[in-house]
C-alpha positions as CSV (number, residue, x, y, z in Angstrom):
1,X,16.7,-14.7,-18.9
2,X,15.8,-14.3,-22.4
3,X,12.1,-13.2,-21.5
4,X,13.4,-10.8,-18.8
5,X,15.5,-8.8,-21.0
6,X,12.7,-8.7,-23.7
7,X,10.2,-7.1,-21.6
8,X,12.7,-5.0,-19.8
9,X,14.1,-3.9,-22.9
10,X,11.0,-3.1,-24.2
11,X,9.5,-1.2,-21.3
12,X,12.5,1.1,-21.4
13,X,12.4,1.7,-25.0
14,X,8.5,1.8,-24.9
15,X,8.0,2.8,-21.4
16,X,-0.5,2.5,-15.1
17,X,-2.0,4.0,-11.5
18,X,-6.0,3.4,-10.2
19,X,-8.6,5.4,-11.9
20,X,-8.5,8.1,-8.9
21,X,-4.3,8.7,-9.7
22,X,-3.5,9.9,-13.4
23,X,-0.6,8.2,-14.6
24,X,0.5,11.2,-16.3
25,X,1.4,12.5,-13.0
26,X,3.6,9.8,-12.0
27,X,7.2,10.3,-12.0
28,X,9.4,7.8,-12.7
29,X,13.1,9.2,-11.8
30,X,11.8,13.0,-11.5
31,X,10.4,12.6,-15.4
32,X,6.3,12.4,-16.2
33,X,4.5,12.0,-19.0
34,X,4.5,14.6,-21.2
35,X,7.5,16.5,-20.9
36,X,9.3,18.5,-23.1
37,X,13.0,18.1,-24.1
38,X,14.1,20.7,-22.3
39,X,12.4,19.8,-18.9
40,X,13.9,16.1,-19.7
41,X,17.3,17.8,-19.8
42,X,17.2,19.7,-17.3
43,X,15.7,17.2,-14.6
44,X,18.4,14.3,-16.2
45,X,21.3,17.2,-15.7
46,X,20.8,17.3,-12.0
47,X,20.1,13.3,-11.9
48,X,21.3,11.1,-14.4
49,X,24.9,13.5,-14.9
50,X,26.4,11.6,-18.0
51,X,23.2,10.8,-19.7
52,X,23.1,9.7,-23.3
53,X,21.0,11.0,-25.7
54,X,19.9,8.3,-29.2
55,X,18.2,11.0,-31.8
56,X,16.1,8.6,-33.9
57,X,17.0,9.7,-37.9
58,X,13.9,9.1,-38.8
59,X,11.9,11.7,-36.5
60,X,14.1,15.0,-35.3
61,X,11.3,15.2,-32.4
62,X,11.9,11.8,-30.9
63,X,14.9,10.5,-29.4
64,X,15.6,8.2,-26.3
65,X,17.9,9.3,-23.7
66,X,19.5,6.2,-21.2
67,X,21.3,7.1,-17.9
68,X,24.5,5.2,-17.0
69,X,24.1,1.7,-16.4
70,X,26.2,2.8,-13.5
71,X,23.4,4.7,-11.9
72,X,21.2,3.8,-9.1
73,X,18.2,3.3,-11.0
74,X,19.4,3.2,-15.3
75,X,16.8,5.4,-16.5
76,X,15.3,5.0,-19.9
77,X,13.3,8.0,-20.9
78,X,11.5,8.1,-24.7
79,X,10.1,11.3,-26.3
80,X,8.0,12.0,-29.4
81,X,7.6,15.3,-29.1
82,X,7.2,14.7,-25.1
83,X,7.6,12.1,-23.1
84,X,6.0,9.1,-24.3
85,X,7.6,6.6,-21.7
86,X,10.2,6.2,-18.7
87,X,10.9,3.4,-16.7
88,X,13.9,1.8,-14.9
89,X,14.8,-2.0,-13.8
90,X,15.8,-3.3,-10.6
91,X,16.8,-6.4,-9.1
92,X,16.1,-7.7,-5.4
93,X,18.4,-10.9,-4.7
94,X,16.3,-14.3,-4.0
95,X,18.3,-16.4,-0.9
96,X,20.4,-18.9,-2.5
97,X,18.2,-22.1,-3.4
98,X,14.6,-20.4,-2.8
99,X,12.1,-23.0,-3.5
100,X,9.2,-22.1,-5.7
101,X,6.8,-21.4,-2.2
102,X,10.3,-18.4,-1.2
103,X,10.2,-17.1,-4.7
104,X,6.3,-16.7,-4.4
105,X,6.3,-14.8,-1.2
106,X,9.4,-12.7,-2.4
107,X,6.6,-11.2,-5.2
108,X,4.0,-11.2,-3.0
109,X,6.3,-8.7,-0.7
110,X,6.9,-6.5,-3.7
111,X,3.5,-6.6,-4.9
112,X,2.7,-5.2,-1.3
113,X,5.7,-2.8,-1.6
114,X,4.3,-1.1,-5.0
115,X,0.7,-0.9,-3.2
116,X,1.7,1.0,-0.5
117,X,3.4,3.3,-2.8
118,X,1.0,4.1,-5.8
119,X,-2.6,2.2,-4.3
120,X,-4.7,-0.8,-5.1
121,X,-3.6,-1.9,-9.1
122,X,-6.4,-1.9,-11.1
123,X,-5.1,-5.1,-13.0
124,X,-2.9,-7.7,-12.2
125,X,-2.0,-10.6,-14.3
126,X,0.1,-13.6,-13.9
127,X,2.5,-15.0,-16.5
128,X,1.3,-12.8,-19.2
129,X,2.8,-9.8,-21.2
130,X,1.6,-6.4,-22.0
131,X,0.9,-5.7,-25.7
132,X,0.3,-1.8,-26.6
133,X,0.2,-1.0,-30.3
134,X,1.6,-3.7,-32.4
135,X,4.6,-4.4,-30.1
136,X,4.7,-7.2,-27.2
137,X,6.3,-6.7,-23.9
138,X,7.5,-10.6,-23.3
139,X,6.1,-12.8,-20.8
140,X,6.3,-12.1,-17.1
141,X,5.8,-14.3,-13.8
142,X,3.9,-10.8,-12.4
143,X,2.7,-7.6,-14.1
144,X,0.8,-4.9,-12.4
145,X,-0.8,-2.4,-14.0
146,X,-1.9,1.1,-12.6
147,X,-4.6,3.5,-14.8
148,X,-6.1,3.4,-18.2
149,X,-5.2,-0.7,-18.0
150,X,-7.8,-1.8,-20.6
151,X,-8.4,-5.6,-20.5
152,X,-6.4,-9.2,-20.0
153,X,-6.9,-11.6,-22.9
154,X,-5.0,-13.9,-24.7
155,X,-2.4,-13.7,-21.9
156,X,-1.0,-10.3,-21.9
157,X,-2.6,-7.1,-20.6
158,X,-3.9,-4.3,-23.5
159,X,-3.3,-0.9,-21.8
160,X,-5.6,2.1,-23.9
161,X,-4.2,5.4,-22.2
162,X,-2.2,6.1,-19.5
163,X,-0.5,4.2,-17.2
164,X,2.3,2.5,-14.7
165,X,3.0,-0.8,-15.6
166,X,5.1,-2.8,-13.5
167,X,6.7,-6.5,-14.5
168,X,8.2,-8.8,-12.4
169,X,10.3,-11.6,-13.2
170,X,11.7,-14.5,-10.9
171,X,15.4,-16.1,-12.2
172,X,17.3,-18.4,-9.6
173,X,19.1,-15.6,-7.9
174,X,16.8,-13.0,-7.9
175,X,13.7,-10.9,-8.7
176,X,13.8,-8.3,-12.1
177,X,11.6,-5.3,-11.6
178,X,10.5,-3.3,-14.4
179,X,8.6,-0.1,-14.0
180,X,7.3,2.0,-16.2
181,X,4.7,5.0,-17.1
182,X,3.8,4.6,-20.7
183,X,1.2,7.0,-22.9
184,X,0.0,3.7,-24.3
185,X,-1.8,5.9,-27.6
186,X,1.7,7.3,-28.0
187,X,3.6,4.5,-28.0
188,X,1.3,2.9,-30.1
189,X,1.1,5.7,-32.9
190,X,4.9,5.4,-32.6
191,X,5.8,2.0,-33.1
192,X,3.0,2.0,-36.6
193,X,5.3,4.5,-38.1
């Protein structure tokens, strides 16, 4: 549990597609990459009513805003100036006692789910993490990476630009998806500050 709320924690907070789809064009709960403020606003008032907004003291230009756990799909969305990240978690109930050969075909499905809907990924990697700027996304059973994925090494994925990141994690009852378009240079300028 303890590994799925680290990476899902830290794909909200931090928030890839092939190289013929620009992540930046992705939207992830009506919000892209590099949008301003005001067009985050304005799509979460129609979406997310309720939303919270964390100003960070440090920076007036960056702030995080969060829509109620509530929601269909509890959007994290984090600017520095624009939109920097946005992703959301899910979860997809496992049938009560899956063996390890159920829980394998359950990712398997959603790994064919998210390649119908954004293409081929242009990295997959199995129990690894994702490690942009000098913060680690914690270990997954799946993640999938769409865009500017850079390389797998030392077990976790190095993203260098844009992209949609996808992790999945298998507990006993079910299946935690976390998805996510990051500006990987962003996020990495922002978390050396």
């Amino acid at each position: 549990m303890k590994r799925t709320l680290t990476f899902t924690c830290a794909l909200l907070l931090a928030h890839t597609v092939s190289a013929a789809t620009d992540a930046g064009k992705i939207a992830i709960g009506g919000i892209k990459l590099g949008m301003t403020r005001a067009q985050v606003t304005k799509t979460l008032d129609k979406s997310c009513p309720g939303y919270q907004e964390e100003k960070n003291a440090q920076a007036a230009q960056s702030a995080t805003f969060n829509c109620a756990p509530a929601s269909k799909q509890p959007l994290s969305v984090r600017l520095d100036n624009t939109v920097i990240s946005a992703g959301y978690q899910q979860q997809e109930s496992l049938p009560k006692g899956a063996d390890q050969a159920a829980v394998s075909k359950a990712i398997q499905a959603q790994v064919d789910k998210l390649s119908k809907e954004y293409g081929k990924p242009d990295l997959v990697a199995d129990n690894s993490s994702v490690k942009m700027g000098g913060a680690e996304l914690g270990k997954v059973n799946k993640v999938l990476c769409w865009g500017q994925c850079g390389k797998a090494k030392d077990g976790a994925i190095h993203p260098d630009g844009k992209v949609l990141v996808v992790g999945i994690v298998a507990l006993p009852e079910a299946l935690i998806i976390s998805r996510g378009v990051v500006d990987a240079v962003a996020f990495g300028k922002v978390a050396t500050k």
